[in-house]
N, CA, C and O atoms as a DFTB+ gen file, in Angstrom:
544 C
 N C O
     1  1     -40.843      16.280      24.607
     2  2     -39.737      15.931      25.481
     3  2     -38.652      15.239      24.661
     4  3     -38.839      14.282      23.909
     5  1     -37.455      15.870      24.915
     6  2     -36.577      15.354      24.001
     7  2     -35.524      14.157      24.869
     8  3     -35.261      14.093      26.071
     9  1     -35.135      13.402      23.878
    10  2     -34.863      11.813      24.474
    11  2     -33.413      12.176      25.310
    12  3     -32.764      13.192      25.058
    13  1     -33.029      11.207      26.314
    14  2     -31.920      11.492      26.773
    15  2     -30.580      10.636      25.793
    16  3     -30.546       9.538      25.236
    17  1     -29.574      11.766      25.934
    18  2     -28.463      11.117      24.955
    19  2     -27.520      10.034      26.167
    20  3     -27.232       9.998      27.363
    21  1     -27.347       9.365      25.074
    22  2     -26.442       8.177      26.537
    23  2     -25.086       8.038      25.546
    24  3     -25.058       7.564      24.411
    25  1     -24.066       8.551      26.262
    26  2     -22.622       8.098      25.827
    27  2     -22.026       6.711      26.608
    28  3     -21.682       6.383      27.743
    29  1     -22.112       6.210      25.475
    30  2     -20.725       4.753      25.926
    31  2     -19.425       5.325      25.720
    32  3     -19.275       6.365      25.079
    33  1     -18.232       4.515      26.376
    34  2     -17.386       5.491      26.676
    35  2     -16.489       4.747      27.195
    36  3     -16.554       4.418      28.380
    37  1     -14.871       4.114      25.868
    38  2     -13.658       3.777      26.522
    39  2     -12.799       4.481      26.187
    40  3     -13.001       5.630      25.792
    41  1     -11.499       3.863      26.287
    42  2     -10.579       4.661      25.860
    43  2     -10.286       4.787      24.204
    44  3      -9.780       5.835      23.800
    45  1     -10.535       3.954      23.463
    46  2     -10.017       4.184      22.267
    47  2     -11.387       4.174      21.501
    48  3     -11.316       4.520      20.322
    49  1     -12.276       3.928      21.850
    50  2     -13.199       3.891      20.934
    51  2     -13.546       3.117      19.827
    52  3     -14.374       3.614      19.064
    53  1     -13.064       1.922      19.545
    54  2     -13.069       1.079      18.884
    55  2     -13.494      -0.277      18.993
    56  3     -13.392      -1.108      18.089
    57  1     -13.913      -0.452      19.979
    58  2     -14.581      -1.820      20.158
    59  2     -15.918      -1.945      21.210
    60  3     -16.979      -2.258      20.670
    61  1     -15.924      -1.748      22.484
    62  2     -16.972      -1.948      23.329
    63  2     -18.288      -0.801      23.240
    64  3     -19.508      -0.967      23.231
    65  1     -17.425       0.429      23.181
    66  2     -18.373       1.383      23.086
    67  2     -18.884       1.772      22.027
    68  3     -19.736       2.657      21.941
    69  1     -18.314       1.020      20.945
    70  2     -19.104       1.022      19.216
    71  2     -20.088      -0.400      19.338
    72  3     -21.101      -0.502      18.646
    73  1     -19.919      -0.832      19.725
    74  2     -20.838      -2.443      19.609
    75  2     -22.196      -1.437      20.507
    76  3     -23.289      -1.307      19.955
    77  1     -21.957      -0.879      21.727
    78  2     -23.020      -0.516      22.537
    79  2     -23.814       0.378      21.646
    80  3     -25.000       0.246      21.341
    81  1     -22.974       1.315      21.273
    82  2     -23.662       2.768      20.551
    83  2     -24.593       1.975      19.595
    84  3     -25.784       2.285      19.612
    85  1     -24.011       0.575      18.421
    86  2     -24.487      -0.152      17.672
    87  2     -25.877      -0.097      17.969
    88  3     -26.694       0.716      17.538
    89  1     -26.116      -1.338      18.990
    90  2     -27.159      -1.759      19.524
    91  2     -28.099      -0.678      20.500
    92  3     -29.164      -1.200      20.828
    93  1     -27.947       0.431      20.914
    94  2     -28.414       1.732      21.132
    95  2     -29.057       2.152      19.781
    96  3     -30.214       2.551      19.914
    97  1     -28.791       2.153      19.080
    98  2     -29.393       2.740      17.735
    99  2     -30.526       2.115      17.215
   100  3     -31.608       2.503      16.775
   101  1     -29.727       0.552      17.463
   102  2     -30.813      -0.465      16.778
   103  2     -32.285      -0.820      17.549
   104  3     -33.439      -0.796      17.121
   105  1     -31.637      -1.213      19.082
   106  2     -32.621      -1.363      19.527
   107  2     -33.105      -0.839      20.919
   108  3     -33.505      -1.656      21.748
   109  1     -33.084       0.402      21.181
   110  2     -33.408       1.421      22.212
   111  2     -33.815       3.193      21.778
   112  3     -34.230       4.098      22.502
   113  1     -33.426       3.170      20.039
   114  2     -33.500       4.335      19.404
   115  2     -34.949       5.056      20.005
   116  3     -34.777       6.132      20.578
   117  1     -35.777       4.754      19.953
   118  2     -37.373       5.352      20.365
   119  2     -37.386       5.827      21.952
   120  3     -38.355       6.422      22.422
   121  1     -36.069       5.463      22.816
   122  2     -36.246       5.748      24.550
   123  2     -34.809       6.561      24.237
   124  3     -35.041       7.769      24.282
   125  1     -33.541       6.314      23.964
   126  2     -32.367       7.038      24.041
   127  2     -31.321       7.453      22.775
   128  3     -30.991       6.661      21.892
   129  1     -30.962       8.566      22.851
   130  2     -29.778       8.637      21.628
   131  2     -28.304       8.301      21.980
   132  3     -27.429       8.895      22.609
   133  1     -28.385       6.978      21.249
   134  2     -26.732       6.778      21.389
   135  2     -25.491       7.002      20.874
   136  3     -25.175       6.895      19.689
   137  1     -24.662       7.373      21.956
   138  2     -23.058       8.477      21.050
   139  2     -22.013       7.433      21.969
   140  3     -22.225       7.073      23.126
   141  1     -20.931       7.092      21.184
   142  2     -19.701       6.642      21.796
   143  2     -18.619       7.368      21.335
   144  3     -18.578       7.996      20.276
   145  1     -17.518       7.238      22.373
   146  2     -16.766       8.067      22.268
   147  2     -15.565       7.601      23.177
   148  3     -15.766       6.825      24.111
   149  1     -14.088       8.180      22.829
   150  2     -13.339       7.636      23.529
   151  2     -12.398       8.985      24.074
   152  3     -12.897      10.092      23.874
   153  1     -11.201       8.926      24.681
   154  2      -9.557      10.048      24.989
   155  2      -9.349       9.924      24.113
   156  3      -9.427      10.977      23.481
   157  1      -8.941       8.734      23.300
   158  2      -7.833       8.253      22.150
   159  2      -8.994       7.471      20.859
   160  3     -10.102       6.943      20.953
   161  1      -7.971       7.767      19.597
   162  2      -8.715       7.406      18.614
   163  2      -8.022       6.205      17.755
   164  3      -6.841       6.276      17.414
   165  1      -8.690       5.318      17.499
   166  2      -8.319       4.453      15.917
   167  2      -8.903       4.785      14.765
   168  3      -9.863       5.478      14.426
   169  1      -7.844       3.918      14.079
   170  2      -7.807       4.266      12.556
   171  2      -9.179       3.506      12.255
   172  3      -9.912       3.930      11.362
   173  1      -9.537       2.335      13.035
   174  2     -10.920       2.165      12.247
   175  2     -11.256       1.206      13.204
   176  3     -10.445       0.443      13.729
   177  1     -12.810       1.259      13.495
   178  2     -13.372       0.198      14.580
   179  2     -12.936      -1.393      14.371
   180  3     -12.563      -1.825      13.281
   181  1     -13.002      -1.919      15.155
   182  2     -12.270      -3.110      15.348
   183  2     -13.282      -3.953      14.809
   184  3     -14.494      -4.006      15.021
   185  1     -12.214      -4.862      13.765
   186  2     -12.708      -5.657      12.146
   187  2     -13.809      -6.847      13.073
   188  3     -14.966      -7.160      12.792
   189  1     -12.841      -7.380      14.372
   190  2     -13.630      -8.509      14.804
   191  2     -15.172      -8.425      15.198
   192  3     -16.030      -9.307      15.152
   193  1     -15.255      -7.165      15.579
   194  2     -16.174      -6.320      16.241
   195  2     -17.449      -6.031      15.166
   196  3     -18.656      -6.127      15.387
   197  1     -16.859      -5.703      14.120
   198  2     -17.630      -5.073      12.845
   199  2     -18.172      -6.891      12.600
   200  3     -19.239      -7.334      13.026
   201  1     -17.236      -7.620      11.905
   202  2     -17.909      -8.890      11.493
   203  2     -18.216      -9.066      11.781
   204  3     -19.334      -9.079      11.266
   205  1     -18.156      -9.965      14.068
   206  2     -19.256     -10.400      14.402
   207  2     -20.596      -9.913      14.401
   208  3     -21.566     -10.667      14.316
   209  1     -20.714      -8.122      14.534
   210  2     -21.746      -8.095      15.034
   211  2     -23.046      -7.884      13.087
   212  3     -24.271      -7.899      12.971
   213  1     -22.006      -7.736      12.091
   214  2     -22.485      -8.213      10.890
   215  2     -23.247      -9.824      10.909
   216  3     -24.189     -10.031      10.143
   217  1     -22.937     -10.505      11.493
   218  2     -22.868     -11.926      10.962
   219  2     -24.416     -12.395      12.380
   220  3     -25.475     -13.001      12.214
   221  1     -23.882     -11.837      13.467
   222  2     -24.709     -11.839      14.554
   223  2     -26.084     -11.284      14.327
   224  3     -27.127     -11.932      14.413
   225  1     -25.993     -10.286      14.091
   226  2     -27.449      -9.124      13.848
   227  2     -27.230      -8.569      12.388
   228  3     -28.313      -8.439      11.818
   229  1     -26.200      -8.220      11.652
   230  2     -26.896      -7.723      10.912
   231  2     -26.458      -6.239      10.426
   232  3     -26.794      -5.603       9.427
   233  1     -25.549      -5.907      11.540
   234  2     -25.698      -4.716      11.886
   235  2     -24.352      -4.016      11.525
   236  3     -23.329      -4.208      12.182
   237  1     -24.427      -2.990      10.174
   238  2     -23.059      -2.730       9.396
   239  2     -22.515      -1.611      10.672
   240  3     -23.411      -0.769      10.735
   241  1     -21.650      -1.335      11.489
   242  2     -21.232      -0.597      12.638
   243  2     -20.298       0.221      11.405
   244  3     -20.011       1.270      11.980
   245  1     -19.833       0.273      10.366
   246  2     -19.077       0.864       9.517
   247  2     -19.849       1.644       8.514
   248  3     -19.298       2.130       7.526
   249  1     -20.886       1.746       8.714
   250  2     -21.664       2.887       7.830
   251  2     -22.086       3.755       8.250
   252  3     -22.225       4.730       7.512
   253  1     -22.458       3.824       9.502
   254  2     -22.437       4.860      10.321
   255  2     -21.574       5.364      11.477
   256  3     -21.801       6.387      12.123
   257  1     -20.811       4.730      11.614
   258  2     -19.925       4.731      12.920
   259  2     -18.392       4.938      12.486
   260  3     -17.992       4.512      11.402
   261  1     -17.541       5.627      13.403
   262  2     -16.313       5.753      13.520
   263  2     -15.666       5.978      14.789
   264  3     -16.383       6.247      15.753
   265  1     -14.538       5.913      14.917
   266  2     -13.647       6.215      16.383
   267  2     -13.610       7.676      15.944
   268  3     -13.303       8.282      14.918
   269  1     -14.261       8.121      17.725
   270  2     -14.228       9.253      17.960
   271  2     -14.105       9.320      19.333
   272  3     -14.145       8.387      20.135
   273  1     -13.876      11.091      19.642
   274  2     -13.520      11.490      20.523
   275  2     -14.291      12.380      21.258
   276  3     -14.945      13.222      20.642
   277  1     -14.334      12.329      22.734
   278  2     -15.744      12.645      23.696
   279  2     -15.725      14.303      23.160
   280  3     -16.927      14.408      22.916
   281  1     -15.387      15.086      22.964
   282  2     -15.414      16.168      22.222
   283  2     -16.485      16.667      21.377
   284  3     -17.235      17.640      21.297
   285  1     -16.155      15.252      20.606
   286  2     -16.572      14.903      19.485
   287  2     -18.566      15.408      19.153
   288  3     -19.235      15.986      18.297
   289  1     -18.798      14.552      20.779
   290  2     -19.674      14.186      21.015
   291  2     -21.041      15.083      21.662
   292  3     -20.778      15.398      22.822
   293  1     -21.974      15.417      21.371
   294  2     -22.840      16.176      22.197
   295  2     -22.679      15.866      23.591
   296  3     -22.192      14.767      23.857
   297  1     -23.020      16.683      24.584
   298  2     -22.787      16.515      26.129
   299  2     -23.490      15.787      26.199
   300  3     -24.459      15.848      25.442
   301  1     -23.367      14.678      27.180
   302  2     -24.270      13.435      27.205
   303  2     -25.312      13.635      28.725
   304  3     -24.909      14.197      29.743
   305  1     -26.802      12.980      28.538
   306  2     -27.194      13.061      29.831
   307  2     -26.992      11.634      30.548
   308  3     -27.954      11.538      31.310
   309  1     -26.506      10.930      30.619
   310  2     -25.857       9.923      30.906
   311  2     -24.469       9.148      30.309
   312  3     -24.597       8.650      29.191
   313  1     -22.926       8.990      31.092
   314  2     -22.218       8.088      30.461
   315  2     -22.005       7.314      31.252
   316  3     -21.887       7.527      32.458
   317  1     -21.913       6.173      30.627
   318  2     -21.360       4.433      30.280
   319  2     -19.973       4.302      30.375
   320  3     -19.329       4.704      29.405
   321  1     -19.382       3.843      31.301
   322  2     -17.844       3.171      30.981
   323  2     -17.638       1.342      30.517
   324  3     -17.892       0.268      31.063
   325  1     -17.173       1.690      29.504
   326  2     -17.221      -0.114      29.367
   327  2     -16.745      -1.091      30.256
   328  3     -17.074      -2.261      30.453
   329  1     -15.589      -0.086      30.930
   330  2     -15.061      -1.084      31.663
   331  2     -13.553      -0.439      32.306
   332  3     -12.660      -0.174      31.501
   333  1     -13.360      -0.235      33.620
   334  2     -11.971       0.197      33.820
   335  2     -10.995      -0.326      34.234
   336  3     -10.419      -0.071      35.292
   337  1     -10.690      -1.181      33.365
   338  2      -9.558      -2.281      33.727
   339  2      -8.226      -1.768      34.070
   340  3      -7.472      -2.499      34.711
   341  1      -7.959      -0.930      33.817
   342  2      -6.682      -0.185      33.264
   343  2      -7.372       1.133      34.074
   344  3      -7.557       1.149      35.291
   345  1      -7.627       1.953      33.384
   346  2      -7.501       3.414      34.325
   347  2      -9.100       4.175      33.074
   348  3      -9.029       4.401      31.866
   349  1     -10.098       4.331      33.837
   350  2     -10.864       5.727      33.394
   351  2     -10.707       6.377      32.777
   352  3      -9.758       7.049      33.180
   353  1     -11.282       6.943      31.295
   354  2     -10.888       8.179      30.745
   355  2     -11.479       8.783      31.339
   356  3     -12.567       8.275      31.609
   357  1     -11.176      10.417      32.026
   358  2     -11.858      11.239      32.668
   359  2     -12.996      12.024      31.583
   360  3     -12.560      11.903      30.438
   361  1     -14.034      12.623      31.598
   362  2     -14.754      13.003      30.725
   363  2     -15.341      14.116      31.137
   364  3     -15.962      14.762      30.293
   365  1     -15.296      14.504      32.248
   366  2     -15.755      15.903      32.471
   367  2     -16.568      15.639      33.658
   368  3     -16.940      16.574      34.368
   369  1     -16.830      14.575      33.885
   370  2     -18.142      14.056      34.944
   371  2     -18.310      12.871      35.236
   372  3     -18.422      12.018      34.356
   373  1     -18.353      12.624      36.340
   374  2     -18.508      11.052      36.887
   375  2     -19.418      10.071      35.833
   376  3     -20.171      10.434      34.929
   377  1     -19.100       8.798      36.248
   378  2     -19.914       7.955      35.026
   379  2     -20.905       7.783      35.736
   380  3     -20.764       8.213      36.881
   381  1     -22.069       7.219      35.458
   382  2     -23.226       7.184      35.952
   383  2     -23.466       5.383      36.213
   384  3     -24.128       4.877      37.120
   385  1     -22.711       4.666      35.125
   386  2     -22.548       3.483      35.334
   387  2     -20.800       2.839      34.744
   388  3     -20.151       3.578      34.003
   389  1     -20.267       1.585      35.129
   390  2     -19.470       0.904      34.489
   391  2     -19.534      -0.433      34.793
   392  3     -19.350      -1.092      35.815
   393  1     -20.034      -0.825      32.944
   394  2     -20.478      -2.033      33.165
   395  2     -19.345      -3.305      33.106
   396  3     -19.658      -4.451      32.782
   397  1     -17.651      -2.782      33.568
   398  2     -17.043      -3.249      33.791
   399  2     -16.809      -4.755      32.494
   400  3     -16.981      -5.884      32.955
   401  1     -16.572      -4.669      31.533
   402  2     -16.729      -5.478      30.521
   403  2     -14.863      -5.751      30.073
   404  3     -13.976      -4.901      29.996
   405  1     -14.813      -6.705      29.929
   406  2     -13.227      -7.236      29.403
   407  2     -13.225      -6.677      27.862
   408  3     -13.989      -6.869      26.916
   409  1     -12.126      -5.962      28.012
   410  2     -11.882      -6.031      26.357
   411  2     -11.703      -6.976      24.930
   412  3     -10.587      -6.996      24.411
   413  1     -12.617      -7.614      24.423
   414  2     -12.494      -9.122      23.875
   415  2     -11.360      -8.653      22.562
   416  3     -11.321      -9.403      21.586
   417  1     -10.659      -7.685      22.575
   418  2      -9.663      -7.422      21.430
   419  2      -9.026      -8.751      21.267
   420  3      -8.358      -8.946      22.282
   421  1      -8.954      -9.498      20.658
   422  2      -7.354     -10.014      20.166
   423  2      -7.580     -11.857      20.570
   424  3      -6.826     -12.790      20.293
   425  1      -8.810     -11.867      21.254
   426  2      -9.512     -12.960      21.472
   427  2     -10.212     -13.692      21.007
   428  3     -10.584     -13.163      19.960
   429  1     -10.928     -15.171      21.173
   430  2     -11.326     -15.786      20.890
   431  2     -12.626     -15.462      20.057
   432  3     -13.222     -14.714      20.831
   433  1     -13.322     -15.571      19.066
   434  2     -14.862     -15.556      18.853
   435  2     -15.601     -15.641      19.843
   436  3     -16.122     -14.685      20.416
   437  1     -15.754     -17.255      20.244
   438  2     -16.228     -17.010      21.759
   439  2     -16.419     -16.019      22.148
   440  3     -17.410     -15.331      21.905
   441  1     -15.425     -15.721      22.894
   442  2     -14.887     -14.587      23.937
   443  2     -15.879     -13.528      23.630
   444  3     -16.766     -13.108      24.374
   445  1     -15.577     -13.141      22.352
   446  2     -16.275     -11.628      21.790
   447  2     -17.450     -12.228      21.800
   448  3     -18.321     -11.497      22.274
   449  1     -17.822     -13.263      21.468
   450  2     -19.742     -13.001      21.412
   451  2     -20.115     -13.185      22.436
   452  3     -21.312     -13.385      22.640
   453  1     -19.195     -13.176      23.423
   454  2     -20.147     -13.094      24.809
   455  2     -19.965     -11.705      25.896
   456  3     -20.630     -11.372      26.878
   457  1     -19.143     -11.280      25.448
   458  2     -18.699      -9.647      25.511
   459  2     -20.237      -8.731      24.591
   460  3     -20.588      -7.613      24.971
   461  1     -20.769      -9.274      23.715
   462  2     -21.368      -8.369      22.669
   463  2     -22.738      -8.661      23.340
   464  3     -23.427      -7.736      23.769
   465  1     -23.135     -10.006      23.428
   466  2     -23.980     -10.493      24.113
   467  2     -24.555      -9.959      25.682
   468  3     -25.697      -9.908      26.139
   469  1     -23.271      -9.609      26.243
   470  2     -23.734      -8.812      27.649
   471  2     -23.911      -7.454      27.327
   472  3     -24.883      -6.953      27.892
   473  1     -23.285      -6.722      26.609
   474  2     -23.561      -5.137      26.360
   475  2     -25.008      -5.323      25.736
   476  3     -25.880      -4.625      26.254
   477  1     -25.431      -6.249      24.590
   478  2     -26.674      -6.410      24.107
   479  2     -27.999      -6.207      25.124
   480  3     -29.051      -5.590      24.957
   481  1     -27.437      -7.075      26.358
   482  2     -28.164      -7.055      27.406
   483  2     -28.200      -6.034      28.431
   484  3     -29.057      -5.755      29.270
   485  1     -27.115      -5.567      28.174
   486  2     -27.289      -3.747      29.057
   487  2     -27.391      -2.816      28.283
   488  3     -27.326      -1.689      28.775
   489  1     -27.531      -2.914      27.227
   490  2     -27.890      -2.170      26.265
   491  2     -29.779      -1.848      26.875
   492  3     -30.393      -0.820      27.161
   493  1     -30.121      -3.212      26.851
   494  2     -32.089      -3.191      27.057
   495  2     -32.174      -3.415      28.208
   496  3     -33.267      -3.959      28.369
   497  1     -31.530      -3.297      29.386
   498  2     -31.649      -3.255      31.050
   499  2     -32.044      -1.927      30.735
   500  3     -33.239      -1.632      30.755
   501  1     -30.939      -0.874      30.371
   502  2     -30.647       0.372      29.918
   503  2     -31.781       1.437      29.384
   504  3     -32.124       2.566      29.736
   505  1     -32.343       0.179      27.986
   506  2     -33.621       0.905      27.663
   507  2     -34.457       1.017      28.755
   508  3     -34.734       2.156      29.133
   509  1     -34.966      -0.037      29.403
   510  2     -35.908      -0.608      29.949
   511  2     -36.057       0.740      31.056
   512  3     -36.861       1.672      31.066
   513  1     -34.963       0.413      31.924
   514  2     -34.697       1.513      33.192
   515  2     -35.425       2.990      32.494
   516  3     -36.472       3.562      32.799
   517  1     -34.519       3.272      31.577
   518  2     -35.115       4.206      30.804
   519  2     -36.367       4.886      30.917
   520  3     -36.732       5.972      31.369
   521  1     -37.039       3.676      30.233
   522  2     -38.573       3.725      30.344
   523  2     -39.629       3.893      31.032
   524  3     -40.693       4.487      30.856
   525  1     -38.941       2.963      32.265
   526  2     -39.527       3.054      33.056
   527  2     -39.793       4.188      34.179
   528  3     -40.515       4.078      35.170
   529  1     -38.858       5.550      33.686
   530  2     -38.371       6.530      34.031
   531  2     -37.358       6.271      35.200
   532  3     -37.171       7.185      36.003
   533  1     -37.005       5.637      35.277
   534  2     -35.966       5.324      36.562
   535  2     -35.015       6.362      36.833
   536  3     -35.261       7.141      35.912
   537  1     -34.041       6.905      37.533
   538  2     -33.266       7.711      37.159
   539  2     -32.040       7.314      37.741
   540  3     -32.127       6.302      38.436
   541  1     -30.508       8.023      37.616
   542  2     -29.493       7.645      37.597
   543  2     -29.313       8.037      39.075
   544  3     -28.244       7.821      39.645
């Protein structure tokens, strides 16, 4: 049985849904495959994003990861919206969840480690549900 792929999923792809995909890899890899993806692309995942979650876990998001685009991406059997503060990227199919998350761009440390800290934690709600075969 092959694992279900879970797309995280904002608009630019550079901050919420790379921290998730992050921690999808790291610590849910054995229940789901994680892909993020955005409409719009940056030139490179967001530095604050990369350090904290270096300094936090550990975890280089720049060696494997880049801003990309849902295209990009294998069809997902579940997507993730980080958050639709602003307006939904449409993706082909309703989201299955949105964990409604503030964009910590341009903000405090704080701010961001507690932004990283809650995706961390729906990151393993996520597994868990998973596991438990729950379904969407």
């Amino acid at each position: 049985m092959s694992k279900p792929k879970v797309a995280f999923i904002c608009v630019h792809n550079s901050c919420r849904s790379q921290i998730a995909e992050a921690f999808g890899k790291v610590l849910a890899a054995d229940v789901f495959e994680s892909y993020s993806a955005g409409t719009e692309t940056k030139p490179q995942i967001n530095q604050d994003a990369v350090r904290l979650m270096k300094e936090l876990y550990g975890i280089d998001m720049e060696k494997t990861q880049y801003s990309k685009l849902i295209s990009a991406i294998p069809k997902p059997d579940i997507a993730i919206s980080m958050g639709c503060n602003v307006s939904c990227p449409f993706i082909g199919r309703p989201f299955d969840e949105n964990w409604g998350l503030d964009d910590p761009t341009g903000k405090s440390d704080d701010e961001f480690k507690a932004v990283i800290e809650q995706i961390r934690q729906n990151v393993l709600a996520l597994k868990s549900k998973l596991y438990d075969g729950s379904s969407f």
